[in-house]
TORVEX-528316 format. One record per residue (C-alpha): x, y, z; residue in one letter. Coordinates in steps of 0.5 Angstrom, whole numbers, padded with zeros to 4 digits, always signed. Each point is the difference from the previous one (the first is absolute). Layout:
N
XYZa
...
//
This chain:
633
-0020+0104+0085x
-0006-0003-0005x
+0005+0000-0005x
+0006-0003+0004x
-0005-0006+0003x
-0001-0002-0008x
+0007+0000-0001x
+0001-0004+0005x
-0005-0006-0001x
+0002+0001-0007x
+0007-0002+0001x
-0002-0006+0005x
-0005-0003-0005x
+0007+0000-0005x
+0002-0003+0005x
-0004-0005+0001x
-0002-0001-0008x
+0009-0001-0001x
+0000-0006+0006x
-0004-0004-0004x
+0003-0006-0004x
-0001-0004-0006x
-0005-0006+0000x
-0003-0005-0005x
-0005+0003-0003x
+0004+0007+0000x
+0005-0003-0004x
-0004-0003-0004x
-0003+0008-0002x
+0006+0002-0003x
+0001+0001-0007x
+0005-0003-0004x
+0004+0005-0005x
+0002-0004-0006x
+0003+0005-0006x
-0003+0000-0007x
+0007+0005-0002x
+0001+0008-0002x
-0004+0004-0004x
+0002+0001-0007x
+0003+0007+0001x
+0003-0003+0006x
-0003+0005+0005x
-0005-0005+0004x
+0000-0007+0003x
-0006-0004-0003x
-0002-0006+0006x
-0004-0005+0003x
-0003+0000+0007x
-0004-0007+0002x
-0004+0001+0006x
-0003-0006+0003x
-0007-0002+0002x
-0001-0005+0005x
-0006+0000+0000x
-0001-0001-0009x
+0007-0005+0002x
+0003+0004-0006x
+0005+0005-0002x
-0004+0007-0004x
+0005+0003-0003x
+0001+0008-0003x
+0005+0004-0004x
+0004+0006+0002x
+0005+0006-0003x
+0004+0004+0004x
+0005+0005-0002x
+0007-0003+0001x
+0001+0006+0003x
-0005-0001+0006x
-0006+0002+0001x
-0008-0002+0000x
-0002-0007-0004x
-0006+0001-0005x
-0004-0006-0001x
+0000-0002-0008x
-0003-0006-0003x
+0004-0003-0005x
+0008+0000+0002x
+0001-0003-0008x
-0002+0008-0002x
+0006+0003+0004x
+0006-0005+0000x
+0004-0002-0008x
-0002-0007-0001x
+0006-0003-0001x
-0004-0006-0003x
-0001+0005-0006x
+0006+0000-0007x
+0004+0006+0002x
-0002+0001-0007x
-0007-0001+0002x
-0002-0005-0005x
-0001-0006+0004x
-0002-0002+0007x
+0003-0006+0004x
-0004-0004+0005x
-0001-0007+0002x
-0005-0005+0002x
-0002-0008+0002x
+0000-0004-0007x
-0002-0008+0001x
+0006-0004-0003x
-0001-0007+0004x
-0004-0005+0001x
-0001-0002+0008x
-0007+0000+0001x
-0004-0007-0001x
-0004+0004-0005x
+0005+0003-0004x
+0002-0007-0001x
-0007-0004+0000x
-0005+0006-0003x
-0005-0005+0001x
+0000-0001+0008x
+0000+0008+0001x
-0002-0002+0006x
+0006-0003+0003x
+0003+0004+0005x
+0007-0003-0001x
+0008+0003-0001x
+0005-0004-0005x
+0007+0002+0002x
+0007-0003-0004x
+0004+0005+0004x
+0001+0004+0006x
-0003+0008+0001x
-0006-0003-0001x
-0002+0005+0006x
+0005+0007+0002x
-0002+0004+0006x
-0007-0001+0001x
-0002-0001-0006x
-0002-0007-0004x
+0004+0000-0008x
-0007-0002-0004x
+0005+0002-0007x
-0001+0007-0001x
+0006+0005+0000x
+0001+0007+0000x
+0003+0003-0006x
+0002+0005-0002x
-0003+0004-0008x
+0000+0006-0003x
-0004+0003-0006x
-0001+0007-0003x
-0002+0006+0005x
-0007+0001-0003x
-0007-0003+0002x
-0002-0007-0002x
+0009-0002-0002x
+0001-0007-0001x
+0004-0003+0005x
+0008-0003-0001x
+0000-0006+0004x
+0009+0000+0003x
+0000-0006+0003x
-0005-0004-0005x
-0002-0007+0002x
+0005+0000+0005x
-0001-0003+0007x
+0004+0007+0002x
-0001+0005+0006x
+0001+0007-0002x
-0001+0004+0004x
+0002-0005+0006x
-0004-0004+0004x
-0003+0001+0006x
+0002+0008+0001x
+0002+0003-0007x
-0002+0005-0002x
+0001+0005-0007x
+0006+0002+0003x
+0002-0007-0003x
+0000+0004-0007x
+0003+0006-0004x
+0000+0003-0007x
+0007+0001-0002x
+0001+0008-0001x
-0001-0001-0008x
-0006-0003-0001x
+0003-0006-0002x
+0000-0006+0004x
-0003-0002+0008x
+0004-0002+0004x
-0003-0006+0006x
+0001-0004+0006x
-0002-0007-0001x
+0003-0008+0003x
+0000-0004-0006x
-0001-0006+0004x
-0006-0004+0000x
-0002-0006+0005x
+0005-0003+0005x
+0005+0004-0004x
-0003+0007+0003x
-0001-0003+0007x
+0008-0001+0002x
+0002+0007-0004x
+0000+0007+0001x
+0004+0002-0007x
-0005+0006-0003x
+0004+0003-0005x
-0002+0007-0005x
-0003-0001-0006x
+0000+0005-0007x
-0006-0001-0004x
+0002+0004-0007x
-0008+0002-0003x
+0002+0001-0007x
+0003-0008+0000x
-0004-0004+0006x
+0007-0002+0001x
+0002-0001+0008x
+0007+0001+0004x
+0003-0002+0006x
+0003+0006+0002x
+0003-0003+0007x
+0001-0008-0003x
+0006-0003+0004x
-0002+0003+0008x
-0002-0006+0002x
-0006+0004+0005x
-0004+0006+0002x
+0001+0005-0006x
-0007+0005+0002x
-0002+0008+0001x
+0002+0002-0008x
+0001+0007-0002x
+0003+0005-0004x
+0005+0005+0002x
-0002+0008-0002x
+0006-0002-0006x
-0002-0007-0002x
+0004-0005+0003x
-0004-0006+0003x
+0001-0002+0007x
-0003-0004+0006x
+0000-0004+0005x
+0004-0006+0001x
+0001-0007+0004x
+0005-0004-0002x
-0001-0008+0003x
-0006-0004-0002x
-0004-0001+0005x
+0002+0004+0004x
-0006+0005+0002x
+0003+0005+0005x
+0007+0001-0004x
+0004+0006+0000x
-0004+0005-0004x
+0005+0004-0005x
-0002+0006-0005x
+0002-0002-0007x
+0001+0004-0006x
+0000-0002-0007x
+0006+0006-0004x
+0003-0002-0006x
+0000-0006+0000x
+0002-0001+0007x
-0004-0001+0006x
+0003+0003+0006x
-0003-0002+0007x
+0001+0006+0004x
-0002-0003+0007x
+0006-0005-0001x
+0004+0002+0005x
-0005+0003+0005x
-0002-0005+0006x
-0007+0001+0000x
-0006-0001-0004x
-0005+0004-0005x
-0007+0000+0001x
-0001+0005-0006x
+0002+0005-0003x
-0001+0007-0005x
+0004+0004-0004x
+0002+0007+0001x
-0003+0005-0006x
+0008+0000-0003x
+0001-0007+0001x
+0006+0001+0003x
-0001-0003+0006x
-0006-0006+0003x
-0003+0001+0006x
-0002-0006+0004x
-0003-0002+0006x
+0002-0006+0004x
+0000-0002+0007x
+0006+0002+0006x
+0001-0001+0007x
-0007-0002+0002x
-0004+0006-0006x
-0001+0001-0008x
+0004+0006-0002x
+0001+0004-0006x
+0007-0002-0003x
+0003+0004-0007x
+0005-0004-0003x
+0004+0004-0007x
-0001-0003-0007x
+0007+0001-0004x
-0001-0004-0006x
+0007-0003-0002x
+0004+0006+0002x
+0006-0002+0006x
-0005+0005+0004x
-0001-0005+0007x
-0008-0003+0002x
-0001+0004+0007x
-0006-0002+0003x
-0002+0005+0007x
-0006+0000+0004x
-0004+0006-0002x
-0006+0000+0007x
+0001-0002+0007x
-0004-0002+0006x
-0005-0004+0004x
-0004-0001-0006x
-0001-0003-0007x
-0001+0002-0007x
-0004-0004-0003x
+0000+0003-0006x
+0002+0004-0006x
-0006+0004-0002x
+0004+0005-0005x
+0005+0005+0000x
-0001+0007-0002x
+0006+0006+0000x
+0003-0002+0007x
-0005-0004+0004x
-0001-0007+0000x
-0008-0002+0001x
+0000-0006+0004x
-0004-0004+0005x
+0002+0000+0007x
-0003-0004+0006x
+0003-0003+0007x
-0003-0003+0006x
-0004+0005+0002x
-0003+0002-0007x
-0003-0003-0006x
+0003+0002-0006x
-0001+0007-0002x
+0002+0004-0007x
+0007+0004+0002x
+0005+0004-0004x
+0007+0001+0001x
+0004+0005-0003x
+0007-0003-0001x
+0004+0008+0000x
-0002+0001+0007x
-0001-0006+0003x
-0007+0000+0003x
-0007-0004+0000x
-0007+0003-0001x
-0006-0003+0001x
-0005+0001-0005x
-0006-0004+0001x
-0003+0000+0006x
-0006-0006+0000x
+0002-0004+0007x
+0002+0007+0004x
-0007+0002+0003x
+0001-0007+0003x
+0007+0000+0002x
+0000+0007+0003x
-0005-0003+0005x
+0005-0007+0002x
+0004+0000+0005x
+0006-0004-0005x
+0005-0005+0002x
+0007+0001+0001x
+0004-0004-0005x
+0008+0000+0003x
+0006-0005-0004x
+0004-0004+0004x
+0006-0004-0002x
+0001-0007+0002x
+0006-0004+0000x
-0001-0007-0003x
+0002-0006+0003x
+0005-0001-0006x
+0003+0008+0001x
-0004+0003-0004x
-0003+0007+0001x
-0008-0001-0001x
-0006+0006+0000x
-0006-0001+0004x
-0005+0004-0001x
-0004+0001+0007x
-0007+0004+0000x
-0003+0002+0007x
-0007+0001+0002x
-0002+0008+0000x
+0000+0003+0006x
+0006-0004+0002x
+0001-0001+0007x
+0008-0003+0001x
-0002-0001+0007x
-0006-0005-0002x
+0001-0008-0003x
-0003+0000-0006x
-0001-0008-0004x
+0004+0000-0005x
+0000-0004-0007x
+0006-0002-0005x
-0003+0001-0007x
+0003-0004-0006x
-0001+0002-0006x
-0001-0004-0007x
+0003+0000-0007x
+0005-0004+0003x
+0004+0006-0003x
-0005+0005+0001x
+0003+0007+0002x
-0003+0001+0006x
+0000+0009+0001x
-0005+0005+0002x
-0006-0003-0004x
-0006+0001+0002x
-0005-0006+0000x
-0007-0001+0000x
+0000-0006+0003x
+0007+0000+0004x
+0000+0007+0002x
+0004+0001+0005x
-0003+0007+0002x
-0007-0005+0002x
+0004-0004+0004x
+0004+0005+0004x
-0006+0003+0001x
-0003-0006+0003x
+0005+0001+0006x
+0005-0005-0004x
+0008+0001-0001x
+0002-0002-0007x
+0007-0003-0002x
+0001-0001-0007x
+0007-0002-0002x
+0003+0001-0006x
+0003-0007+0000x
+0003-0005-0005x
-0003+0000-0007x
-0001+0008+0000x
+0001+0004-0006x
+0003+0007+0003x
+0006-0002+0003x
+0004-0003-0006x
+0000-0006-0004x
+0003-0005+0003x
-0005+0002+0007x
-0006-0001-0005x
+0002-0007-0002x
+0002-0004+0006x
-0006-0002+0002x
+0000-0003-0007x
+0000-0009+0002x
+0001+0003+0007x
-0007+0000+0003x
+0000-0002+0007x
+0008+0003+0000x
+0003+0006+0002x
-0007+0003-0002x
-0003-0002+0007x
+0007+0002+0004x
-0002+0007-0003x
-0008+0000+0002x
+0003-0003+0008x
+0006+0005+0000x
-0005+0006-0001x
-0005-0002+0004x
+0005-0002+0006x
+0003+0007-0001x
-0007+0005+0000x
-0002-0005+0006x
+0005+0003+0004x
-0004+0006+0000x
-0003+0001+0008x
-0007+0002-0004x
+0000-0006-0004x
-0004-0006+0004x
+0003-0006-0001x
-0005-0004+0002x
-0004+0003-0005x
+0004-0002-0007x
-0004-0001-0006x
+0003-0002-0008x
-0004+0001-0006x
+0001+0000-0007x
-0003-0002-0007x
+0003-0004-0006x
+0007-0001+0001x
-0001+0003+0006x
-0006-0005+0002x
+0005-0006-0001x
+0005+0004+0005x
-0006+0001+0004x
-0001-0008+0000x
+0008-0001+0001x
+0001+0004+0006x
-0006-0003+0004x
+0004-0006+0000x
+0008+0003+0002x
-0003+0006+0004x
+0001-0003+0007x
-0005+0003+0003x
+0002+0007-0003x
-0007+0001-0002x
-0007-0001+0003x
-0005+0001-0007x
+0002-0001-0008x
-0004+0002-0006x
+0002-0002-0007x
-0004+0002-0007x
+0000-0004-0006x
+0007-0003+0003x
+0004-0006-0003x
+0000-0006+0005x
+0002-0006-0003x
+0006+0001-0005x
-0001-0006-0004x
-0009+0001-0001x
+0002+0007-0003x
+0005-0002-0004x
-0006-0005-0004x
-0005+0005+0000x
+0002+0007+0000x
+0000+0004-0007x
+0007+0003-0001x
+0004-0006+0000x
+0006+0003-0001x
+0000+0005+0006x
-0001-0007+0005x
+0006-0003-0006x
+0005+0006+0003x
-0002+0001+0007x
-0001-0007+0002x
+0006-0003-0005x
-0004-0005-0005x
-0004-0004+0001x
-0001-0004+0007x
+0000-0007-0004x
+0007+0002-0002x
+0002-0005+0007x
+0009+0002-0003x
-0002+0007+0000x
+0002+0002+0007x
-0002+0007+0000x
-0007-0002-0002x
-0001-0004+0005x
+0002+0003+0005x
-0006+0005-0002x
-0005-0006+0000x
+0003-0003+0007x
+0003+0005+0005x
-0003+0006-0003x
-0007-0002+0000x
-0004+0002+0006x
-0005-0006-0001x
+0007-0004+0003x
-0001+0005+0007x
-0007+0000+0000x
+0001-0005+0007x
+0003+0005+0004x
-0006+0006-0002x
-0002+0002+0007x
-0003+0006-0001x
-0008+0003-0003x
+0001+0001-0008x
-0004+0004-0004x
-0001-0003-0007x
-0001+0004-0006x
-0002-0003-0007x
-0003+0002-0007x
-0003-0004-0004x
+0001+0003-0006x
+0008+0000+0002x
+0004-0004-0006x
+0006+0003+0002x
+0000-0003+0008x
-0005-0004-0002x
-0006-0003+0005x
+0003-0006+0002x
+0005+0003+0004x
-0005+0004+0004x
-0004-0007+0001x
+0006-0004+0003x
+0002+0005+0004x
-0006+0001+0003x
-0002-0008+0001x
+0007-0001+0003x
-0002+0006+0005x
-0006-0003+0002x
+0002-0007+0000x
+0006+0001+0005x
-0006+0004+0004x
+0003+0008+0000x
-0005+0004+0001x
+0000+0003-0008x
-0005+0004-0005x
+0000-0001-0008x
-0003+0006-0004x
-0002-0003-0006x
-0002+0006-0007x
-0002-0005-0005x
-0001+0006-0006x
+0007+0004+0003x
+0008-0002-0004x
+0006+0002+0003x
-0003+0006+0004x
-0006+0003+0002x
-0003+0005-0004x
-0008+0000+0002x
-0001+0005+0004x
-0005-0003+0005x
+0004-0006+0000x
+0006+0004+0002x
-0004+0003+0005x
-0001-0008+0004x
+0008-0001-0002x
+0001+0007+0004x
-0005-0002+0006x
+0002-0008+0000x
+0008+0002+0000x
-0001+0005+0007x
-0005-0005+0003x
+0004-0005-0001x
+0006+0004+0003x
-0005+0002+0007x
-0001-0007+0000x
+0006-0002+0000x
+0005+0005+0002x
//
């Protein structure tokens, strides 16, 4: 009988335990799995997990292995020990590596050595500031020296004003040996000044060590060249944009093969994120966004044979593959996430087609959490076109309830919004607070062929706000959607929408958020960074008064021209670190709230860029945005 009770209450406090839901501070417990690569007898994972501390306002981080197979993780010190450093000469003479040099004169001091005290900037170009961080002159260049202690550096790019690896998230990926020994191979923007501001157009250079000499190895490809690597039989390949100044183009795979360069991706009408190469080098698997996910895709290398270039999708489902760890006999290892789940180390066995999660950092927290529901829902557009909404419903959804409900505008603008899991936007917390999310996959999404991804290009305020409407109206059909309850949230390019919708939703929303958003076109035209994404996006200049197009960015389509008919409360968000959407913008939007009396707030990061990354700082954004939507929702 004893035992029968203990059963019982046992399973009534698993019960309970599986009713609780996710919270900002729970979110900010969970770790965050980053892998490091597969041992060198490709029988373990190496990889990293950061935990947070609120408390420190910092990330701690420890390293792992586990058998490929699954299994326990052990705890190691030093991940350099078991993973190959593909920063080693495959003959194992010389080591490659980077570091900042001083190369320009920007300081007052650099120019008056005598007034070493001021505390001036001197600039005769633009990227005098990138993302969040001011050009003093220093730049990352890439050296290399003799694998022994106490070797002499070779500086690659000497006394070049050159970024390589790339400035602002280039890592050492940006770098590799050529399988002889012989040459290195980098990734640089030979622009400087003016010039690199309005450009995109990296290219592949090939240092050859016995001459010093250096060659373009993509010279004529007017834009992105990136993401280098040598097959297992020789052949260069890497990733390719074609048009200058175009960020978000189509990403094809490119290999160099006897004095060709075949594109194996031409005729797929999709993008690449990025890719490896099978052990035989017959084929290249690659993820790239789908239909509202990342998946895994294979496309076959044929060489110059008449053999046709096929591209399948290899993985399916409501989730995203975010990256190629490594690949041992039949399995792929992958990383893998989805709205309800931090990312985590997967295998995939590409014979039986079936996953097997192999970490487990976050489980103990999710086994406790009653999780969301994601469902796909497809929406005709006001031009006849078939759109997928993503709608993410509270746990413990009750069809009988009216639940608020807020329409998500994602940035980029051409950003794929898929199964991401974010910890700021995290769709799982806000279901979790009793919130209904719509996320469209509207114009200007990757995963849905080319021209989907590229018409919100100089289409801004266009076709793009039909679609956020049309999905909106459609889930507010719903009868538990509460219509009087509607909210519209979103950051960067989301943030502009956010600021545009607040002037043409008649009366659809109650409460608006926007982060980091663009609110006058013109302004962020004269002091955003990257002046060849506003180039593009918003089709030149806005002096250019000829150029219909570019004005039509700066007049129709710049929310300060609809400030007069806000009429609901918006929370304003701001970084001041931000280059990219830079602080005017978040000022002037709040200025005109408050001036034309809308009940408004503006939460202002002066340490934080285009995101918020410090814990405790995360935790006020977390408090601030629910607090804001109880107030006003």
């Amino acid at each position: 009988m004893k035992k029968i009770l203990l059963t019982t209450l046992t399973m009534i406090g698993l019960s309970a335990m599986s009713q609780n839901v996710m919270s900002p501070e729970l979110l900010w417990k969970l770790g965050r799995v980053s892998p490091i690569g597969l041992t060198k007898d490709a029988k373990n994972i190496v990889y990293k997990v950061s935990t947070p501390s609120v408390a420190e306002d910092k990330l701690s981080s420890a390293y792992y292995t586990i058998a490929v197979t699954g299994g326990k993780a052990v705890e190691i010190k030093d991940p350099k020990v078991w993973v190959a450093d593909k920063n080693i000469s495959p003959d194992a003479k010389y080591l490659v590596y980077n570091q900042e040099v001083k190369v320009k004169a920007v300081n007052g001091k650099d120019f008056y050595p005598d007034l070493d005290k001021s505390e001036v900037q001197i600039y005769d170009g633009l990227d005098y500031r990138h993302w969040d961080t001011w050009n003093e002159g220093k730049f990352n260049h890439v050296f290399y020296k003799e694998n022994k202690e106490n070797a002499t550096g070779v500086d690659l790019l000497k006394d070049q004003a050159y970024d390589s690896p790339q400035k602002p998230f280039g890592g050492d990926e940006d770098y590799i040996w050529s399988p002889d020994s012989k040459s290195i191979l980098y990734v640089a923007k030979k622009k400087s000044g003016t010039q690199y501001a309005v450009s995109t157009n990296t290219d592949i250079f090939e240092y050859h060590l016995q001459t010093g000499e250096t060659t373009n190895r993509t010279e004529g490809n007017l834009g992105y060249d990136m993401a280098p690597q040598f097959s297992p039989t020789g052949n260069l390949s890497w990733l390719q944009m074609q048009r200058d100044g175009f960020e978000a183009d189509k990403n094809d795979i490119i290999v160099a093969f006897k004095g060709s360069k075949i594109n194996l991706t031409a005729n797929w009408d999709g993008t690449v994120d990025s890719f490896t190469w099978s052990a035989d080098g017959s084929k290249i698997y690659f993820i790239a966004p789908v239909d509202g996910t990342k998946q895994v895709f294979e496309v076959n290398f044929p060489g110059l044979t008449k053999i046709a270039i096929r591209v399948t999708q290899i993985t399916k489902g409501d989730f995203d593959v975010n990256e190629i760890i490594g690949i041992t006999q039949d399995m792929l290892v992958v990383t893998r996430a989805d709205m309800n789940h931090a990312s985590e180390i997967f295998s995939y066995h590409l014979k039986k087609n079936s996953w097997k999660q192999i970490t487990t950092v976050n489980s103990a927290i999710y086994d406790t959490l009653a999780l969301s529901k994601t469902e796909k829902r497809y929406v005709t557009t006001t031009d006849g076109k078939k759109m997928l909404v993503w709608v993410v419903l509270p746990p413990n959804f009750d069809a009988t309830k009216k639940y608020p409900t807020l329409l998500y505008c994602q940035g980029g603008p051409q950003s794929a919004l898929t199964q991401f899991y974010s910890f700021r936007w995290n769709f799982q917390l806000m279901a979790a607070k009793g919130y209904i999310v719509v996320a469209p996959n509207r114009r200007g999404m990757p995963g849905h062929g080319v021209a989907w991804n590229e018409q919100i290009s100089k289409d801004w305020g266009g076709q793009v706000m039909d679609d956020y409407l049309a999905a909106m109206d459609a889930v507010a059909t719903e009868n538990y959607v509460d219509k009087n309850r509607l909210g519209c949230i979103g950051a960067s390019y989301g943030g502009y929408s956010v600021f545009y919708l607040a002037g043409i939703h008649n009366n659809r929303f109650k409460s608006f958020i926007a982060h980091d958003g663009v609110f006058n076109t013109q302004s962020m035209y004269g002091t955003t960074e990257e002046v060849f994404f506003s180039n593009w996006d918003f089709g030149g200049p806005y002096w250019e008064k000829e150029n219909a197009v570019a004005q039509k960015s700066y007049t129709t389509f710049n929310p300060i021209q609809l400030v007069e008919k806000w009429n609901q409360p918006i929370l304003i968000i701001q970084g001041g670190k931000d280059f990219r959407v830079p602080i005017g913008q978040g000022l002037e939007a709040f200025q005109a709230a408050q001036l034309r009396g809308i009940k408004s707030k503006l939460l202002y990061f002066p340490e934080e860029n285009h995101w918020i990354l410090k814990p405790q700082n995360a935790q006020v954004w977390q408090k601030e945005f629910f607090k804001w939507l109880k107030e006003t929702l």
